[in-house]
N, CA, C and O of each residue as an XYZ file, in Angstrom:
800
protein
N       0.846     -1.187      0.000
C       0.000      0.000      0.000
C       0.885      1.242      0.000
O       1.869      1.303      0.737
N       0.555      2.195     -0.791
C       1.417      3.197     -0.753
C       0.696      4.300      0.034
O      -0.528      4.309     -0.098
N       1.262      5.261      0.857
C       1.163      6.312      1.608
C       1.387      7.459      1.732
O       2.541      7.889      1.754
N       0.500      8.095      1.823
C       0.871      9.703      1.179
C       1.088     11.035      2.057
O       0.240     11.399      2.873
N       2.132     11.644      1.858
C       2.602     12.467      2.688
C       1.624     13.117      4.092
O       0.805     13.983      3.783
N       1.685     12.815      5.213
C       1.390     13.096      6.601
C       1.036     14.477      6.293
O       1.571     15.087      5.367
N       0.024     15.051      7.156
C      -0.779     16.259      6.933
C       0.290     16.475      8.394
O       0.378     15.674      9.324
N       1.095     17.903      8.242
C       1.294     18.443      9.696
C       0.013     19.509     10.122
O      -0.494     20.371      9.403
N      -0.301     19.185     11.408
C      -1.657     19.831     11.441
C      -1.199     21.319     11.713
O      -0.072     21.452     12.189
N      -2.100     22.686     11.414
C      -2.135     23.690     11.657
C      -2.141     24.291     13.140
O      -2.988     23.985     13.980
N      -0.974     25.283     13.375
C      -0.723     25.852     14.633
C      -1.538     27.379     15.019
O      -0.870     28.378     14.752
N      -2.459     27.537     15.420
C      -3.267     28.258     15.475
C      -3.765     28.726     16.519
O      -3.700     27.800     17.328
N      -4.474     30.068     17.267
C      -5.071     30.272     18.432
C      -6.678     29.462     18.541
O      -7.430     29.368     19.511
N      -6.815     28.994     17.262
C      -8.406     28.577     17.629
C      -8.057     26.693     17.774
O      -9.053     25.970     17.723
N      -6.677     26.019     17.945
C      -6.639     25.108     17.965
C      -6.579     24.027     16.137
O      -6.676     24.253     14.930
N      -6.426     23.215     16.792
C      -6.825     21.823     15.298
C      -8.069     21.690     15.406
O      -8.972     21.906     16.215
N      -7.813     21.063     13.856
C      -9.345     20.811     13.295
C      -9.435     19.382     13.628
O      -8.528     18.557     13.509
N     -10.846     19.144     14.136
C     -11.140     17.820     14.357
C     -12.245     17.367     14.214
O     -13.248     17.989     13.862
N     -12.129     15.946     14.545
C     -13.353     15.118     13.831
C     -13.976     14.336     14.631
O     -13.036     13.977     15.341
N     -14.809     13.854     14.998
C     -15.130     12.709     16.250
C     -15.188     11.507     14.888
O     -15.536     11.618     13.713
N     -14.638     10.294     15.751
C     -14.864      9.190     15.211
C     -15.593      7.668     16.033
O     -15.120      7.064     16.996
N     -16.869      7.355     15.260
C     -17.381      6.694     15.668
C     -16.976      5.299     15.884
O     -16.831      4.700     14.818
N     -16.761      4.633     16.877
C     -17.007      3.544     17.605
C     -17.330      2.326     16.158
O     -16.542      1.407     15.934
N     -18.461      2.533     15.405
C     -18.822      1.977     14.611
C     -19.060      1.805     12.803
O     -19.645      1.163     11.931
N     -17.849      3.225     13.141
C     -17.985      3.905     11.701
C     -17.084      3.704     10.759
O     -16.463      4.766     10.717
N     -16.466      2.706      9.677
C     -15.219      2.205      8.912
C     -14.549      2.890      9.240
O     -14.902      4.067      9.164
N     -13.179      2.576      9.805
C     -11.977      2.958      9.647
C     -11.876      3.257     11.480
O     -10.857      3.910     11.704
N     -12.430      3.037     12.395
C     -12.727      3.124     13.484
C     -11.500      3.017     14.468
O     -11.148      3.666     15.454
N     -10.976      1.885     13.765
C      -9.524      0.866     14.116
C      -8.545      2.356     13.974
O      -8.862      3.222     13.158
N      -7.565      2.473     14.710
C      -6.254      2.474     14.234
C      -5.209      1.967     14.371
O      -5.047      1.334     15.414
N      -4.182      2.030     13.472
C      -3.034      1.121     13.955
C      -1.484      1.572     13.367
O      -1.374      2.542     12.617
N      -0.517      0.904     13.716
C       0.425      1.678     13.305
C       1.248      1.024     12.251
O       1.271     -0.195     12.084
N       1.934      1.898     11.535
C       2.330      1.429      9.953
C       4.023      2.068     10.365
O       4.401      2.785     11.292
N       4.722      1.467      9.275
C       6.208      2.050      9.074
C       6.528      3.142      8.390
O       6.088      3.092      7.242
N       7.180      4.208      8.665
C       7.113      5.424      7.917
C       7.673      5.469      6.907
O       8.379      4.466      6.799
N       7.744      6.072      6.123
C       8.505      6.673      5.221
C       8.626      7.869      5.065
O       7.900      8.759      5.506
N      10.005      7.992      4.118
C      10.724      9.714      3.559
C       9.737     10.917      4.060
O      10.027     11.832      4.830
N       8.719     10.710      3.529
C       7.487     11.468      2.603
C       6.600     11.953      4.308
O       5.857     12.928      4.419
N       6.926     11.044      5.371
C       6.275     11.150      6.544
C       7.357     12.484      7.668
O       6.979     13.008      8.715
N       8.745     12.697      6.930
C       9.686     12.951      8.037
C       9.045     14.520      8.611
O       9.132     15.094      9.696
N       8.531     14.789      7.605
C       8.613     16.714      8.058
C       7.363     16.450      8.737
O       6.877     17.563      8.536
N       6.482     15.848      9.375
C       5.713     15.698      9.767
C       6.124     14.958     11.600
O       5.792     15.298     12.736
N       6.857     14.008     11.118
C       7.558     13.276     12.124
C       8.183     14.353     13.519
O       8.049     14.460     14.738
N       9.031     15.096     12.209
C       9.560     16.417     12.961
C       8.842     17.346     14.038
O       9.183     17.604     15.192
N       7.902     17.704     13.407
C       6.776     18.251     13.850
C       5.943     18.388     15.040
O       5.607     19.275     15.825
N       5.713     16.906     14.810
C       5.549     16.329     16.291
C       6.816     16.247     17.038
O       6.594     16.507     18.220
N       7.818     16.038     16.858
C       8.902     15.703     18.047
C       8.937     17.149     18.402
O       9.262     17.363     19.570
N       8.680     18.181     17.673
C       9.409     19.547     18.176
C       8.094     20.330     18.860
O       8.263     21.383     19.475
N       6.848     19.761     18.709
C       6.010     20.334     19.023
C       5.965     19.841     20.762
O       5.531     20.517     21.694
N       6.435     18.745     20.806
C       6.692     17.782     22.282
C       7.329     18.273     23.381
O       6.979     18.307     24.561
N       8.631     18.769     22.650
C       9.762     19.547     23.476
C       9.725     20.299     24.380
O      10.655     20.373     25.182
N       8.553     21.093     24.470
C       8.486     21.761     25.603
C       8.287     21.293     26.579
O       8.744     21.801     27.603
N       7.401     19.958     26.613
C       7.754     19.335     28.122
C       8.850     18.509     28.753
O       8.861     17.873     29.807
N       9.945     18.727     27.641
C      11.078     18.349     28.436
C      11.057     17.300     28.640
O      11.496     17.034     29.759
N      10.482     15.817     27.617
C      10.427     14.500     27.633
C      11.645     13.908     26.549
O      12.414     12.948     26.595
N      11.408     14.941     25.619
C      11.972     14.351     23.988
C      13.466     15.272     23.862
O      13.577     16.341     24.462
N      14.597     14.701     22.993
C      15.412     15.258     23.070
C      15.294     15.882     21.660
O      14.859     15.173     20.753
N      15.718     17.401     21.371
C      15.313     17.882     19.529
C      16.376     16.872     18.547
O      17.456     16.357     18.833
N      15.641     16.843     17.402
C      15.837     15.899     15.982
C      15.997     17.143     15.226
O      15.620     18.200     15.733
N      16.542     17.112     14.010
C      17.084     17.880     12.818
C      15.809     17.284     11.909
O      15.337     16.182     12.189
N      15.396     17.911     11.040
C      14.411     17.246     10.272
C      15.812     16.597      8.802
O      15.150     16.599      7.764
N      16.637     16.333      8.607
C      17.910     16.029      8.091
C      17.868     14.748      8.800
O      17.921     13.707      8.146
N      17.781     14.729     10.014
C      18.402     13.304     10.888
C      17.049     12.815     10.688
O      17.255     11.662     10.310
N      15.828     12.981     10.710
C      14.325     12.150     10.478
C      14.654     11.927      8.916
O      14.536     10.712      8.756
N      14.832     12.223      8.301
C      15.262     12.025      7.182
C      15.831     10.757      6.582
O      15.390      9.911      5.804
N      16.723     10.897      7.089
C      17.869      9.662      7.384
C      17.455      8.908      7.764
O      17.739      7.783      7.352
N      16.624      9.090      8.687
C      16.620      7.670      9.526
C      14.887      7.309      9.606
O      14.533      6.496     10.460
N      13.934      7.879      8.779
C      12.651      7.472      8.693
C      11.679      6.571      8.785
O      10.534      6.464      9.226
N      12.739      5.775      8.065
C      12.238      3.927      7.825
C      12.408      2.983      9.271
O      12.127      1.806      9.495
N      13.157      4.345     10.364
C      12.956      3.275     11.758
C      11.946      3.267     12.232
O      11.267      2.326     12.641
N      11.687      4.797     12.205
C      10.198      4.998     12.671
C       8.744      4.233     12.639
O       8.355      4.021     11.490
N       7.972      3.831     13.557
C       6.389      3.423     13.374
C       5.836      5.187     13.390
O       6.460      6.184     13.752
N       4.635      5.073     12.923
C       3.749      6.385     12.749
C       2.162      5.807     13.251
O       1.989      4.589     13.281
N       1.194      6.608     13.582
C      -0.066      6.509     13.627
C      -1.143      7.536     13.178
O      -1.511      8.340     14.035
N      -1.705      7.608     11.910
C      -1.918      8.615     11.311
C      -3.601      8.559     10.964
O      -4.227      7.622     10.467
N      -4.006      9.641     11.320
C      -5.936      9.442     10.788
C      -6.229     10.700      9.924
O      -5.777     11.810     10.202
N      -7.127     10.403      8.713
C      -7.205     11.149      8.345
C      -6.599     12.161      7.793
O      -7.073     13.295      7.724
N      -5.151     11.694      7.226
C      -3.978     12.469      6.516
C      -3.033     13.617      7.744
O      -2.229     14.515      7.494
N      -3.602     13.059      9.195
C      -2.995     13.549     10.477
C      -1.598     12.690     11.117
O      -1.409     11.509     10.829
N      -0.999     13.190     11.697
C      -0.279     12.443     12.329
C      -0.210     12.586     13.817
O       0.051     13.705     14.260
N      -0.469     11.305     14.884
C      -1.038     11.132     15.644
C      -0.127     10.855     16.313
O       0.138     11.587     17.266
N       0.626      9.753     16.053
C       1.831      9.157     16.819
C       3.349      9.330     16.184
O       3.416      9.836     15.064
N       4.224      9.045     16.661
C       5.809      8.392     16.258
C       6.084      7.571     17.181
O       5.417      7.539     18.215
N       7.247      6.664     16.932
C       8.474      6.080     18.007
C       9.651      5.385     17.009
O       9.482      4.726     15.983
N      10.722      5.717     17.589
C      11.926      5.089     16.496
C      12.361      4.193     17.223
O      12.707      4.294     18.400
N      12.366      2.715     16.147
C      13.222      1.867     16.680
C      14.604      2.083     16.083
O      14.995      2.103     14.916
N      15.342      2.269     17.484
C      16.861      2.682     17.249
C      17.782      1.703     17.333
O      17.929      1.449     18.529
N      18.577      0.927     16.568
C      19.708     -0.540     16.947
C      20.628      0.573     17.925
O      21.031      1.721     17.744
N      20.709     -0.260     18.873
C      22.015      0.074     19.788
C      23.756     -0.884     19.598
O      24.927     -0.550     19.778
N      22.883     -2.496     19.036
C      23.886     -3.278     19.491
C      22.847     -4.639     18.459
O      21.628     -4.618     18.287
N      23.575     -5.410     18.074
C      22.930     -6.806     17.147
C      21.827     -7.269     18.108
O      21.094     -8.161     17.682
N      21.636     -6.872     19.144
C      21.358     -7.542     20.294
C      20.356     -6.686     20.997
O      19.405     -7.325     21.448
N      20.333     -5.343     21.209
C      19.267     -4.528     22.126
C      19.190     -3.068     21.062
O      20.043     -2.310     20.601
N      17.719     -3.160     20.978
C      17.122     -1.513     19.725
C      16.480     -1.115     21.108
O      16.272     -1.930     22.007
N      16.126      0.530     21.192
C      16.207      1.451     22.208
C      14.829      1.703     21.111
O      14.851      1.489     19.899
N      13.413      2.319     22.083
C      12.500      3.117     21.661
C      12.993      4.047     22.243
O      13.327      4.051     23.428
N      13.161      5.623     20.864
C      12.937      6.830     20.828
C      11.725      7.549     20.092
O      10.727      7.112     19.519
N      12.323      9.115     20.391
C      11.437     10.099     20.306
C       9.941      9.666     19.846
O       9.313      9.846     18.803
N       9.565      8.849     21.392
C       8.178      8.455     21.197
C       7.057      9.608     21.808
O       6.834      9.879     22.988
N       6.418     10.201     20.532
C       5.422     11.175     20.723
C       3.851     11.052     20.339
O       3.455     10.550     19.287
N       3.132     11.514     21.214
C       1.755     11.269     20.536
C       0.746     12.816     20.141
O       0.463     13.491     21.131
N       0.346     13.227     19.056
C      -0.422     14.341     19.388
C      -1.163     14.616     20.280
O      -2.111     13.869     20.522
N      -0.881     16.062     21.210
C      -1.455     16.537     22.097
C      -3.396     15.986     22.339
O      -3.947     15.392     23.266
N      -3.867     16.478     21.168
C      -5.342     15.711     21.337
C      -5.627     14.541     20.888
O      -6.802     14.459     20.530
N      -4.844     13.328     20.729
C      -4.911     11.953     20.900
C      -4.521     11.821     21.826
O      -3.945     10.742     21.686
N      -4.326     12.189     23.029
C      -3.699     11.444     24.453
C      -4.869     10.718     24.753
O      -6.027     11.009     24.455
N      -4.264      9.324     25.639
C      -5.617      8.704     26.355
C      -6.159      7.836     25.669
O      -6.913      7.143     26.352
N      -6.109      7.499     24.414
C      -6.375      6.715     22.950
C      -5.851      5.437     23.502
O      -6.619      4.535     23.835
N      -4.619      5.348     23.602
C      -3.700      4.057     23.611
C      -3.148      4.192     22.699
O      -3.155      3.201     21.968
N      -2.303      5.527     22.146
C      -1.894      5.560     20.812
C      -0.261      4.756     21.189
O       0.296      4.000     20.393
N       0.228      5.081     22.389
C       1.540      4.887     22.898
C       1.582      3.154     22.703
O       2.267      2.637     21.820
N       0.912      2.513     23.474
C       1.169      1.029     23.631
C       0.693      0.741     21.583
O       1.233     -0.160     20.941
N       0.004      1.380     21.169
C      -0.229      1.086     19.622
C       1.411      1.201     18.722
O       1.843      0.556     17.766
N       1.813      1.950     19.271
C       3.444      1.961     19.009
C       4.400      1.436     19.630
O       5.404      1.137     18.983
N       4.351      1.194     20.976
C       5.135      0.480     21.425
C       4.815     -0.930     20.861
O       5.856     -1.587     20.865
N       3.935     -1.530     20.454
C       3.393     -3.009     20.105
C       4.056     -3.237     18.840
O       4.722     -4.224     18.528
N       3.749     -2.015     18.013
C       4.503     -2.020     16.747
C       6.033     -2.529     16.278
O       6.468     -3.101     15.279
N       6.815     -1.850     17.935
C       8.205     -1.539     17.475
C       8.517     -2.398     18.189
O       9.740     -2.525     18.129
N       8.102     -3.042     18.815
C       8.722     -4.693     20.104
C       8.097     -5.619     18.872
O       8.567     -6.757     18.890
N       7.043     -5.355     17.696
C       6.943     -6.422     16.786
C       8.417     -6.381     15.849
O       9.115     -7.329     15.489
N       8.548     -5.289     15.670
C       9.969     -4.841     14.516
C      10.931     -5.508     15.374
O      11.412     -6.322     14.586
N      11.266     -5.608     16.004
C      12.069     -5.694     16.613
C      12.628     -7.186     17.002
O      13.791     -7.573     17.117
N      11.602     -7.766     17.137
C      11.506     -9.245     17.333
C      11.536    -10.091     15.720
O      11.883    -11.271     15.684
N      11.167     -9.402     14.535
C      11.508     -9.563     13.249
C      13.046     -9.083     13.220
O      13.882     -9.729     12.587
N      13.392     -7.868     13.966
C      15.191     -7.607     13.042
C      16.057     -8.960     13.774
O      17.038     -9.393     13.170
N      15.579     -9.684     15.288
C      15.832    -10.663     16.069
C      16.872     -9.768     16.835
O      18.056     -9.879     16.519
N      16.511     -8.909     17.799
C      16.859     -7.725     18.821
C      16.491     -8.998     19.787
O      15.589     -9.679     19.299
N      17.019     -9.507     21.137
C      16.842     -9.793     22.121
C      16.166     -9.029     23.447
O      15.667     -9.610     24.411
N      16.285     -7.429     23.238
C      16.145     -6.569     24.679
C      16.093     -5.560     23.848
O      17.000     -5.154     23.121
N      14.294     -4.877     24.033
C      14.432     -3.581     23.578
C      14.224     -2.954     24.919
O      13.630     -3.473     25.864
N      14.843     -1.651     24.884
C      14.881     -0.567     26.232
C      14.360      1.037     25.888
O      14.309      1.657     24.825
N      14.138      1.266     26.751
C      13.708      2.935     26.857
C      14.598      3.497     27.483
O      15.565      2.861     27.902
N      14.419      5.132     27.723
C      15.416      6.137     28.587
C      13.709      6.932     28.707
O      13.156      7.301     27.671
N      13.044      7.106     30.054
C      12.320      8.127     30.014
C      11.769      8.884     31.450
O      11.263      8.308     32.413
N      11.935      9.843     31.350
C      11.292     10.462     32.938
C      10.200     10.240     33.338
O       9.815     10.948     34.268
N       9.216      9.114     32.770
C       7.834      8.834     33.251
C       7.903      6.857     33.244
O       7.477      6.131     32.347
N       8.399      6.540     34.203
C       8.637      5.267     33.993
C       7.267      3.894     33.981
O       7.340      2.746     33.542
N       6.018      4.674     34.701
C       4.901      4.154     34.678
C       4.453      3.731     33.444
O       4.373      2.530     33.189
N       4.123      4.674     32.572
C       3.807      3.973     30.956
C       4.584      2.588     30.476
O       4.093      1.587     29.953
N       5.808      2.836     30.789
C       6.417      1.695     30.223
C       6.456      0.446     31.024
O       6.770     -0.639     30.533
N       6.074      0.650     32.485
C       5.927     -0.264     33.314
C       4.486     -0.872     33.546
O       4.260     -1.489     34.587
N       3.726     -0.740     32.796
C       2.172     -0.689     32.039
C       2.152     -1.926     30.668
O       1.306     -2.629     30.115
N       3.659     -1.663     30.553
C       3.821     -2.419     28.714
C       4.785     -3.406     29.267
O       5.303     -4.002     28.323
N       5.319     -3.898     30.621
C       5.665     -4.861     30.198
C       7.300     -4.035     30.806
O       7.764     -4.740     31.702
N       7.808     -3.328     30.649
C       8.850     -2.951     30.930
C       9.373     -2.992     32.248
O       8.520     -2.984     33.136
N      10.645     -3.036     32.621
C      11.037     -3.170     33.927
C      12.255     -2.256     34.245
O      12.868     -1.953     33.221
N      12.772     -1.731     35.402
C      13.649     -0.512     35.629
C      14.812     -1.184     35.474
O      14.796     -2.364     35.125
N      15.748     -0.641     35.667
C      17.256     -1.425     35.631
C      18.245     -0.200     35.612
O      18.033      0.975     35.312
N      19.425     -0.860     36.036
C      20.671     -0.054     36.318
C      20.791      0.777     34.617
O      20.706      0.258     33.504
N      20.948      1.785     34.888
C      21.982      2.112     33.540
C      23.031      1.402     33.228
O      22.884      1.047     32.059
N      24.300      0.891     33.780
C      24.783      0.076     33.577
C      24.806     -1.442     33.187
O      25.771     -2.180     32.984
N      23.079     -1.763     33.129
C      23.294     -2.921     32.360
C      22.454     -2.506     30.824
O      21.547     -3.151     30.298
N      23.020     -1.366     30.388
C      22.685     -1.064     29.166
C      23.771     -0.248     28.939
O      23.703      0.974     28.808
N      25.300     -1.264     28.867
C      26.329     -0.698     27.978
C      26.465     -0.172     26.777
O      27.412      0.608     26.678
N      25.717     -0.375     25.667
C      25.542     -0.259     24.390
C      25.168      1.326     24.480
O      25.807      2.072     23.738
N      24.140      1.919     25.369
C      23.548      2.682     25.476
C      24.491      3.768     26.229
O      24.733      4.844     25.683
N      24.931      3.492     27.304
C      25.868      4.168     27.992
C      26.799      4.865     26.999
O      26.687      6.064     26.745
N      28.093      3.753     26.226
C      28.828      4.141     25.151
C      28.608      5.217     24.069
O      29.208      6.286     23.953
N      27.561      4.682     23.254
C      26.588      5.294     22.377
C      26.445      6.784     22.446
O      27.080      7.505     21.677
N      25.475      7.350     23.515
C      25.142      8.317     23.908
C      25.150      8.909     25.388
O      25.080     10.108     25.657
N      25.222      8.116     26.079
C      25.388      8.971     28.014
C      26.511      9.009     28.062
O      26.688      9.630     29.110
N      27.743      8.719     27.557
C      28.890      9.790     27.667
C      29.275     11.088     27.379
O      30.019     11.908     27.919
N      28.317     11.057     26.019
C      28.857     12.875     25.563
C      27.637     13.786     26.073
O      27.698     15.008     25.931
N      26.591     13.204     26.634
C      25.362     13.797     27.149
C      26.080     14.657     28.591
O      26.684     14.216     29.570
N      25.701     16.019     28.193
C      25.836     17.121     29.502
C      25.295     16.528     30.617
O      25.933     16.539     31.670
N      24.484     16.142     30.561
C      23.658     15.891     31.947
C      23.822     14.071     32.435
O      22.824     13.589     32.970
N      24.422     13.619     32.338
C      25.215     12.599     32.381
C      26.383     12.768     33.561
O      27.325     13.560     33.531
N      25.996     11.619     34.809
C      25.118     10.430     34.920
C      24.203     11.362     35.912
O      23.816     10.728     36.894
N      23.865     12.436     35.880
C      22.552     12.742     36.456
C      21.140     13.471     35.648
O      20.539     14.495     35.974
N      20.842     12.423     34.354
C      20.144     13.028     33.498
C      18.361     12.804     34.089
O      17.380     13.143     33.427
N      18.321     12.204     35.375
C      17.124     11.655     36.171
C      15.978     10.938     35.042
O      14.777     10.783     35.260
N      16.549     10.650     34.088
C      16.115      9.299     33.134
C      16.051      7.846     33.917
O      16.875      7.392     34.711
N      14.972      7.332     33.508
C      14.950      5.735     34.539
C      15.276      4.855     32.546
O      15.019      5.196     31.392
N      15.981      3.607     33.256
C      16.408      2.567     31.745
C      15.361      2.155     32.072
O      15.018      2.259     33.250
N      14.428      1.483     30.997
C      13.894      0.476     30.916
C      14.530     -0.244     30.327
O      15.599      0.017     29.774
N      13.614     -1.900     30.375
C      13.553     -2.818     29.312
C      12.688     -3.811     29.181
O      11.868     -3.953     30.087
N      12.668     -4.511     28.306
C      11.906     -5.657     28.169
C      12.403     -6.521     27.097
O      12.653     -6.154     25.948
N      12.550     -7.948     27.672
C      12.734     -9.130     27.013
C      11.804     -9.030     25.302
O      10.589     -9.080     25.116
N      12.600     -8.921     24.574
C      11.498     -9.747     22.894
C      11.359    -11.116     23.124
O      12.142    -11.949     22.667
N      10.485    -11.353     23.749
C       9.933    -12.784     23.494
C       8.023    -13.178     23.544
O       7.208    -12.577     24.246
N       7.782    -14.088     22.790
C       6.329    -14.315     23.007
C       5.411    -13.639     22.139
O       5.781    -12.491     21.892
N       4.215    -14.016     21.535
C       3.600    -13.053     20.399
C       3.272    -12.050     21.235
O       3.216    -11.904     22.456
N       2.968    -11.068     19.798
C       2.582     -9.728     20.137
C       1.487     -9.528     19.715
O       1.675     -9.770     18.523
N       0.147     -9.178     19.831
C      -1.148     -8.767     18.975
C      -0.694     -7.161     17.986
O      -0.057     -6.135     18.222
N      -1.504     -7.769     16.765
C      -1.240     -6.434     15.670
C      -1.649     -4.940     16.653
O      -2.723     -4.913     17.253
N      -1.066     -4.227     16.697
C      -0.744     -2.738     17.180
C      -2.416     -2.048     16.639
O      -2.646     -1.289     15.697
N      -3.419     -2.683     17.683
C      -4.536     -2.037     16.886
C      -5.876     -1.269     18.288
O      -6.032     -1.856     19.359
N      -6.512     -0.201     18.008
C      -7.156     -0.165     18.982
C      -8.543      0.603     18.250
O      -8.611      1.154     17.152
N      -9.478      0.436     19.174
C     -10.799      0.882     18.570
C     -11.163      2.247     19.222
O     -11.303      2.167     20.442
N     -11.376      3.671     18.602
C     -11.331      4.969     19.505
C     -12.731      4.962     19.514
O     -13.518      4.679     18.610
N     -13.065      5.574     21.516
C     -14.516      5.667     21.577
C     -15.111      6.360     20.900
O     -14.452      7.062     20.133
N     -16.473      6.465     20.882
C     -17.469      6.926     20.215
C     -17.514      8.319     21.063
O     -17.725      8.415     22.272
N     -17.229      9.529     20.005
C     -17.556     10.919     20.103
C     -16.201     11.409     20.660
O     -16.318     12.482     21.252
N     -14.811     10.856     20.625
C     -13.725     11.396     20.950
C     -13.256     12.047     19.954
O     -13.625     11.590     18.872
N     -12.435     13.137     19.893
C     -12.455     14.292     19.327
C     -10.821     13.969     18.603
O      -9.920     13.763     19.417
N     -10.510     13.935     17.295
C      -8.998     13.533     16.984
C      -8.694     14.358     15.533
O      -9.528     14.431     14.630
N      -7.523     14.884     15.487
C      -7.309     16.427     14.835
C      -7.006     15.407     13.082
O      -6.347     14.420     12.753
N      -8.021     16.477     12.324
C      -7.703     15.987     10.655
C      -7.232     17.042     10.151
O      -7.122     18.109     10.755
N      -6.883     16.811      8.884
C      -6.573     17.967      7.501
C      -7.692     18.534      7.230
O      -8.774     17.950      7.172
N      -7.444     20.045      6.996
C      -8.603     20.708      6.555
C      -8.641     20.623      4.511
O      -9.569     21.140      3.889
């Protein structure tokens, strides 16, 4: 199936445009797909629109670029809803990043719709241990994830928490979680009359 460039939604005082979607109405489902090129300036978008709460670290829309095809996306209506990059650290352990969800999709389950996605990728590239870095360790401890030393995520340490300023007091918790065991397709049904931002 081919896919056509991600609508970045409009920044405005009267807000996004949105749509309620019915419970029972085709296309009800969403789920998450692999990005492409054509998705990055959009990708961007969202990561930079995130930043202000001081969860996500900034991306170059150059480096989304590059690296697009790691990305899962979750997109309605020519919107973009979600990201998360599966990042290789090591033959052995891929790291979920700059995992973002649009401000008015929170609460959806858009997050575990991506996290499901990228622990499926992941268990296809045959990654043993995918991990997180995040200041909200509950979500991921919701999915299955468990805390752990920074130090038993050498790959990660090397990589990037050496040249990081705020290193070793960046108050980031590691996750991780074992790839093992099926995964159900990355899919969820949004209630009836919830409000989720489209292209005008």
């Amino acid at each position: 199936m081919t896919h056509s460039h991600a609508y970045v939604w409009p920044r405005s005082t009267s807000g996004p445009v949105t749509t309620a979607i019915q419970t029972t109405a085709p296309g009800g489902a969403l789920s998450a797909r692999r990005a492409t090129v054509a998705d990055a300036p959009a990708v961007h978008a969202l990561i930079m629109a995130n930043l202000a709460e001081g969860h996500l670290l900034p991306r170059t829309l150059g480096n989304i670029i590059a690296l697009a095809e790691r990305f899962s996306v979750v997109e309605h209506e020519g919107v973009l809803l979600g990201c998360g990059e599966l990042a290789p650290l090591s033959s052995a352990v891929a790291e979920v990043r700059s995992l973002a969800v649009h401000a008015d999709a929170r609460g959806l389950g858009l997050g575990r719709i991506l996290i499901d996605d990228l622990r499926r990728r992941a268990r296809g590239g045959r990654f043993r241990t995918l991990c997180a870095f995040t200041h909200g360790p509950q979500f991921f401890v919701r999915l299955g994830f468990s805390i752990v030393p920074h130090a038993w995520l050498p790959e990660k340490v090397a990589n990037d928490c050496w040249s990081c300023s705020k290193f070793p007091r960046c108050g980031q918790y590691a996750m991780v979680t074992p790839i093992c065991g099926p995964v159900n397709p990355a899919q969820i049904t949004v209630g009836a009359g919830h409000e989720l931002p489209r292209s005008s």
